[in-house]
C-alpha positions, 0 to 999 in steps of 0.5 A: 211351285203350284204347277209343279205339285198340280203336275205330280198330283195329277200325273204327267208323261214324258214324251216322244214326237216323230212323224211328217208335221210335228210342227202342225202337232204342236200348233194343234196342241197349242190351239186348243191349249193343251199345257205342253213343256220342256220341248227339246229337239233330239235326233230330229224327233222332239221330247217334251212333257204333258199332263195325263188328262191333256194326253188323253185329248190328243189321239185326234191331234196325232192323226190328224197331223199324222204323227206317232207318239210314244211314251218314254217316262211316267211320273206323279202320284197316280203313277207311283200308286200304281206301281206300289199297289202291291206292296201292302206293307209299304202302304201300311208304313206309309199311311202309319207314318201319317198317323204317327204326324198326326198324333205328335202334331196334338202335343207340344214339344218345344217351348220358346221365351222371347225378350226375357233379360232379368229372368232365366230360362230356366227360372220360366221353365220351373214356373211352367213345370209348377203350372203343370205345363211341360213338354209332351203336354196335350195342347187343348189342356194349355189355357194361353189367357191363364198362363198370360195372367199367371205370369204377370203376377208371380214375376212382378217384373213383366209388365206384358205376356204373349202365349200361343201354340203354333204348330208343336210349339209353345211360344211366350213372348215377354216384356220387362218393366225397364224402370226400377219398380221400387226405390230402396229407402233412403237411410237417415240414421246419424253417423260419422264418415271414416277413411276405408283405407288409407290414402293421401285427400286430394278432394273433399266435398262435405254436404252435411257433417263436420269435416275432420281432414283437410285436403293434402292429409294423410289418413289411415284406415278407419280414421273419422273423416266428417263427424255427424255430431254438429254442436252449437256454440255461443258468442263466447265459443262454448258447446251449448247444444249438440245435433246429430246428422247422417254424415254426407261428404265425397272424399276422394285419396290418392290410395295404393291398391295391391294385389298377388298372386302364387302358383306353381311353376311346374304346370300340366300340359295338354297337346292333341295327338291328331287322333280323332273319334266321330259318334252321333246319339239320338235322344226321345223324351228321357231315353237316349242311345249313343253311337261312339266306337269305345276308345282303348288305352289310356289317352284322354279325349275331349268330346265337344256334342251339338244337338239339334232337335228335329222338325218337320216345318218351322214350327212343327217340332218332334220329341226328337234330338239328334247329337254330333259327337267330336272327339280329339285324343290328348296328351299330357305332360308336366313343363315348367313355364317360359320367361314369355308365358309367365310375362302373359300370365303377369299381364292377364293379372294385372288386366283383370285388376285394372278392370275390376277397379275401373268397375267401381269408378277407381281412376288409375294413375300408375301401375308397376308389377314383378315376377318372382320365382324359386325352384317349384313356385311364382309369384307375381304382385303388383299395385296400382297408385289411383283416385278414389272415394274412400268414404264409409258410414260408421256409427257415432261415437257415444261417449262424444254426444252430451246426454244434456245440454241446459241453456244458459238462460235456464241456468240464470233463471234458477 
């Protein structure tokens, strides 16, 4: 690769030997190493190609193996000079085009985060816009060491920043604190435990409080499962003293879980025609101009764009997009759904119930569904029979705390 651009800065030839010892040439040549390459043998004369400071060097060579040489192409930057040399406007283009490189490399054009999951992009980006660093922006005026510190303290999650400039591009790496920076404070407000829906107790575990169920009882909606008034009794079993705690107990029921869902049954369908339109935009900075043949009648059309933005090197991006525009032609028209279609529908419902309880650790033993339909709507129910925790935190009932308790031994004294 380095040969080849040292070959086109300097120029080379492609030649032509004929005479009575091409052989003896090319040993001469080789002798006083004279870069010779791509020999070919072509109607008994050979071609092959040398730089032109090395062509200069062989006119004693030629006569010397009484050879002729004739030039059959030239190549290379001094070449391409010569040729163009009066082409002015073409050298001002030129050297224009270079300058405009030059003065798009002074500013960044892209910015780039790496290894944010808990904040956005979008999030980092307005925090940079507040900053005063956008794209377009003149890289000497980027303080990397002040972004760097600037971000550590406003986003109390990133433990590490990384800011630099590579070529046209800003580039900020980041690590996350991937451990809890607080612990949320525990409650110890006293309270009682009651049932979040009904169901049948299978298990019950009580750390603290006074249990009100037994396992195999069924309990409705809000019923107090563990009291967190605990009283303390004397030998002859009479509620002497009275203590509140925050009830903690794992109760698990056997519960139903239901859900439904309505729609109508007469839907709009949309079916491509096989028609389609290609277009292309070009974006710089804010300004954009889009190439799209307008589409006449009354179809509707899907458009799908990808975008890239343009660039010179890995790293050297300009303030330039180009768009790809693909549009497809549809038609609609209104059908009932099939007896299959609505069994998918009815399918894809209870899937979606089904993962939404497995998120809140619900463990599901049976599952049944039904289809109901009239002449314009459908219906599909279903419900679920699982284990779950159905406890919940509910205040204390005032009028079962004793304001005042008196010791036995008190009442004796008086």
């Amino acid at each position: 690769m380095v040969e080849r651009l040292l070959h086109n800065w300097h120029g080379y030839v492609k030649l032509r030997l004929h005479g009575y010892s091409p052989e003896r040439f090319l040993n001469l040549c080789n002798a006083r190493k004279l870069e010779i390459w791509g020999i070919l043998c072509k109607d008994g004369d050979y071609e092959f190609f040398m730089t032109v400071p090395g062509y200069r060097k062989v006119k004693p060579l030629v006569r010397k193996s009484r050879v002729r040489l004739r030039i059959l192409e030239r190549y290379g930057l001094p070449f391409f000079l010569y040729r163009n040399r009066k082409r002015k406007l073409f050298g001002a283009g030129l050297a224009g085009f270079f300058v405009f490189l030059y003065v798009m490399s002074l500013f960044v054009w892209d910015i780039e985060f790496e290894g944010n999951y808990h904040y956005t992009y979008d999030t980092l980006i307005r925090y940079l816009a507040d900053q005063d660093v956008d794209y377009g922006m003149y890289k000497k005026r980027i303080d990397c060491e002040e972004l760097e510190s600037g971000f550590r303290a406003h986003f109390p999650e990133i433990t590490w920043v990384s800011a630099r400039v590579s070529g046209t591009r800003l580039l900020i790496h980041i690590k996350e604190n991937e451990v809890i920076s607080t612990l949320p404070e525990k409650d110890e407000t006293p309270c009682d435990l009651v049932a979040a829906k009904p169901g049948v107790i299978t298990s019950m575990i009580v750390r603290q409080g006074i249990a009100q169920v037994a396992i195999g009882d069924e309990v409705e909606a809000g019923q107090v499962l563990v009291k967190g008034i605990v009283p303390i009794v004397n030998d002859a079993e009479e509620v002497v003293n009275q203590y509140t705690v925050r009830a903690d107990a794992d109760v698990t029921a056997r519960t139903v879980n239901g859900y439904s869902k309505s729609f109508p049954l007469m839907h709009t369908e949309r079916v491509a025609t096989g028609r389609t339109r290609r277009g292309w935009y070009l974006k710089a900075g804010k300004a954009s101009f889009t190439f799209l043949v307008p589409a006449w009648g009354e179809q509707q059309w899907d458009y799908v764009m990808e975008e890239r933005q343009l660039k010179l090197f890995s790293n050297f991006y300009l303030p330039f997009y180009l768009g790809d525009i693909k549009g497809k032609e549809m038609s609609a028209y209104d059908r009932k759904y099939t007896e299959e279609e609505l069994k998918d529908i009815a399918g894809r419902e209870k899937e979606l119930f089904a993962e939404k309880l497995t998120e809140k650790g619900v463990q599901i033993l049976e599952n049944n569904d039904r289809i109901e339909t009239s002449a314009t709507k459908c219906t599909i129910t279903g419900q679920f029979v699982t284990l779950e925790q159905i406890q919940k935190a509910a205040p204390l009932a005032q009028e079962e705390i004793i304001p005042n308790i008196e010791p036995e031994e008190t009442k004796a004294t008086q």
